[in-house]
N, C-alpha and C positions, 0 to 999 in steps of 0.2 A: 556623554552619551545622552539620547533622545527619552524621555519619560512617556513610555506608554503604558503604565495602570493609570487608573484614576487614581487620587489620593486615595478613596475609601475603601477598592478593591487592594490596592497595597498593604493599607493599616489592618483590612482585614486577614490576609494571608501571610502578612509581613514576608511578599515577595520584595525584592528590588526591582527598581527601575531600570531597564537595563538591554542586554544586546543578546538579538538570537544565532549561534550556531547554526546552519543548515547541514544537515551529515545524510547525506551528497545530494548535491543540487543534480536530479538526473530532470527527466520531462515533468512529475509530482512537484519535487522538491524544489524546481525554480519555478514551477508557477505561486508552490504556496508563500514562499518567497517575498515574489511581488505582492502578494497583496499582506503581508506583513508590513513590507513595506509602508504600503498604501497606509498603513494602521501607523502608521509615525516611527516604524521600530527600524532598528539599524540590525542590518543580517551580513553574518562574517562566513569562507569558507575556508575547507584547508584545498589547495590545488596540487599538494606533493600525490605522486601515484595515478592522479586522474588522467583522463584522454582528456584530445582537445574538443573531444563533443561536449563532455562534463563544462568545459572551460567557455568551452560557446552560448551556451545553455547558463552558468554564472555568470551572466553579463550583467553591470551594476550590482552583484553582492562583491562583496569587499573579500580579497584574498588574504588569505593569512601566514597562505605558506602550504603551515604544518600545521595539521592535527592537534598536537599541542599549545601552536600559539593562537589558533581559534579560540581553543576554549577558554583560555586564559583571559579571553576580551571577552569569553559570552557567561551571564548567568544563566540561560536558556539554550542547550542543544534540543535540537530536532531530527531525532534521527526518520529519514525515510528511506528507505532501502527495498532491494528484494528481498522476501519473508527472510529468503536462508541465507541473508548476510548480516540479520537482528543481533546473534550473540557475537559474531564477532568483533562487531563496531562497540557493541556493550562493552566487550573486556577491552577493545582501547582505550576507549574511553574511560571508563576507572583505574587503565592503566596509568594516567597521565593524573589522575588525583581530582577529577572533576568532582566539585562540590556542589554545581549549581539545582536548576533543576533541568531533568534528563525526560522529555519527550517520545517514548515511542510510536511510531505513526504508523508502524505496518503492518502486513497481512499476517498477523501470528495467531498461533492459537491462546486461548485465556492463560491457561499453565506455563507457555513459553513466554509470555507479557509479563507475568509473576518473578517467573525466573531471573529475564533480563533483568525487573527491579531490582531484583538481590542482590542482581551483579552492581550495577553502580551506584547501590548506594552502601553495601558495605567496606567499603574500603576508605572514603572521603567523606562520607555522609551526603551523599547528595541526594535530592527528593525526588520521585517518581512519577509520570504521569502516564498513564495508559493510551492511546489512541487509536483510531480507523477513520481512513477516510474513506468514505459512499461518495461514488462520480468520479467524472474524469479531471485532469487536470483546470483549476477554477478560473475561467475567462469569460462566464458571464452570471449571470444574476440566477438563483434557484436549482443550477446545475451539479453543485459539490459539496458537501457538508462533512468536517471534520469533528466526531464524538471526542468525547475525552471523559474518562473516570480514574480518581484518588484526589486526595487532598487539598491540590492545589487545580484541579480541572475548572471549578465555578471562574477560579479570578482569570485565569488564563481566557475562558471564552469570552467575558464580558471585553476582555483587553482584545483579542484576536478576529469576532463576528462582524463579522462586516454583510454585505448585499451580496458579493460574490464568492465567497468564503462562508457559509453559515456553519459558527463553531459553536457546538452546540456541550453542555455540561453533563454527566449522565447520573442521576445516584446509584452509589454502589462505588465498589470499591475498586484497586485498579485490574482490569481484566473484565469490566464490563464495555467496556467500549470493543477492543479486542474478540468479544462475544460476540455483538452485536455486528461487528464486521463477518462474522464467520458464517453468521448466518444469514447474510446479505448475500456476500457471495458465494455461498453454498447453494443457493439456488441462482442465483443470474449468472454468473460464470460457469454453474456443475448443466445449467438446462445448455449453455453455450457446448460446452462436451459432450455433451448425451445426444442432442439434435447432428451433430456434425459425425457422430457416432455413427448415428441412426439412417444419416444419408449416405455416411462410407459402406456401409450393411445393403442399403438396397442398390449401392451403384455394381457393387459387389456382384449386388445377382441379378442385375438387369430389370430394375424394374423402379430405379429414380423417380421415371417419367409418368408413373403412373402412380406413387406416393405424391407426386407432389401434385399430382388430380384429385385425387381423396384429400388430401389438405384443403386444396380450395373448396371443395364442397361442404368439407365436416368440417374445418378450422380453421375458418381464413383469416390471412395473417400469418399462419405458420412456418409457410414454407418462404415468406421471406425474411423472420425471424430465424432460421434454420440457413441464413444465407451469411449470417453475422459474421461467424469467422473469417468471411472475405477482410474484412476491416480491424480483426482484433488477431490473426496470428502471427503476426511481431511481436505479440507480448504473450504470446505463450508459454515460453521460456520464463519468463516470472510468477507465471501463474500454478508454475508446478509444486514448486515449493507452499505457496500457497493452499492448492488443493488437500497436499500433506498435513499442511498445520489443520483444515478444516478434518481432514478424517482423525487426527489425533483430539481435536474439539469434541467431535462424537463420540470417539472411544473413551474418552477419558468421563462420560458421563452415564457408560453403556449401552449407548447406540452405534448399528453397526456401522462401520467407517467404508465398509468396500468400496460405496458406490465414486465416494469422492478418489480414492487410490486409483481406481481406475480411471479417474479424470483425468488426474495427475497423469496416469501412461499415456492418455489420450495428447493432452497437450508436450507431454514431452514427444511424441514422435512431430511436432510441429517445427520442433525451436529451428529448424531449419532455414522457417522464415523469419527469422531477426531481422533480417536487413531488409526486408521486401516489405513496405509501410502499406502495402494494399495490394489486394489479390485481383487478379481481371476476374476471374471465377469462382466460382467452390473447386474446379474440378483438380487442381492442385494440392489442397488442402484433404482432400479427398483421398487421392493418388498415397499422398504420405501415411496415410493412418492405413491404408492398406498394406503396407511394405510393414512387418513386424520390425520394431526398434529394440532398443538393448531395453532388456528387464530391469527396472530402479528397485535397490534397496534390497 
């Protein structure tokens, strides 16, 4: 296997030298991928269960199979997933006896970050790292940065930072990175719900066309930031679960959570467009949020 710590970040973590898991290479997970890569490190998957998009998308990580025989080649999983597939993937993964150390990279809340640690590392002893990544998938320089907070977050970012990847270490323990995602995207993705809200409300009552005149004049800029969703609802569908973890963030510190639950109902009447990677207009996106969806939860 390829050694990417330095000696000194090694001797001081007493990580190994060694191979990373990716738990699942989706659009995130094979971009952060390559630039692991890039960093010298050899990245394994498993392909049992997956589509052939997942498979298309793992080009050059190395297949393993299974689940099992991944880990067994990796000291290092990486799980990136959508929010509400976190504990799942957790309880495989300790199901199979993973010792190494276990990465969570996703939109969770700080207590659900917690959680997953419990899960895989009491059964094998494996070590925990906390994570969130800010940006979109990393294919150029200053655009994505991966936090990380517990134990072993310092030696992992020193091994992992690169120019288009900036991994950055957090103090604090694990579930401050997780924090720090929640409140990232509790305003840039909850203003993306509230503005596309706010334009379903006036199309509603006829009067779009003259919100988006007052915008120009009091807040320009607005109304083509309020046009986002054209481009971000195919991942609306992941970002519900997300929105969830963020109102459970609030609540669990007693602050009220509605505003994010409602995001979450916001983007859930979207998932519609999964497949549709780009909108000609708002006025679709629009259309949807006005047809009431099924109630969550």
């Amino acid at each position: 296997m390829m050694a990417f710590f330095s000696a000194t970040a090694a001797k001081e973590s007493h990580l190994p030298t060694t191979t990373v898991a990716i738990l699942h290479p989706g659009e995130m997970g094979s971009a952060v991928a390559a630039r692991l890569a890039a960093r010298g490190q050899r990245c394994v998957w498993a392909s049992q269960g997956r589509s052939a998009a997942t498979a298309a998308r793992a080009h050059g990580i190395v297949d393993c199979g299974t689940l099992a025989a991944a880990l067994r080649e990796a000291d290092i999983a990486l799980s990136v997933c959508p929010p509400h597939g976190a504990f799942e993937l957790a309880r495989a993964v300790a199901a199979v006896g993973f010792s190494g150390i276990y990465v969570d990279a996703n939109a969770i809340a700080p207590a659900t970050a917690r959680e997953v640690g419990r899960i895989v590392t009491a059964n094998a002893g494996a070590r925990f790292v906390d994570g969130g990544i800010i940006g979109p998938p990393p294919e150029k320089a200053g655009t994505t940065r991966l936090y990380l907070s517990g134990a072993d977050a310092a030696a992992l970012a020193a091994a992992w930072n690169d120019e288009i990847l900036g991994v950055i270490a957090l103090d604090g323990e694990a579930g401050a990175a997780s924090a720090l995602k929640a409140c990232y995207a509790g305003w840039n993705k909850g203003s993306i719900a509230l503005l596309t809200a706010i334009r379903a409300l006036a199309r509603q009552e006829g009067v779009d066309a003259a919100l988006i005149d007052e915008w120009e004049l009091s807040q320009p800029g607005l109304a083509r930031r309020s046009e986002a969703i054209t481009t971000q609802a195919y991942k609306a569908w992941r970002w519900v679960a997300e929105m969830e973890e963020i109102a459970a963030s609030l609540s669990a510190v007693g602050l009220p959570p509605g505003f994010h639950e409602a995001a979450a109902e916001v983007f859930a009447r979207l998932e519609g467009f999964k497949e549709t990677r780009r909108l000609d207009s708002i006025a679709p996106a629009l259309a949807a949020l006005g047809t009431a969806g099924p109630k969550r939860g």
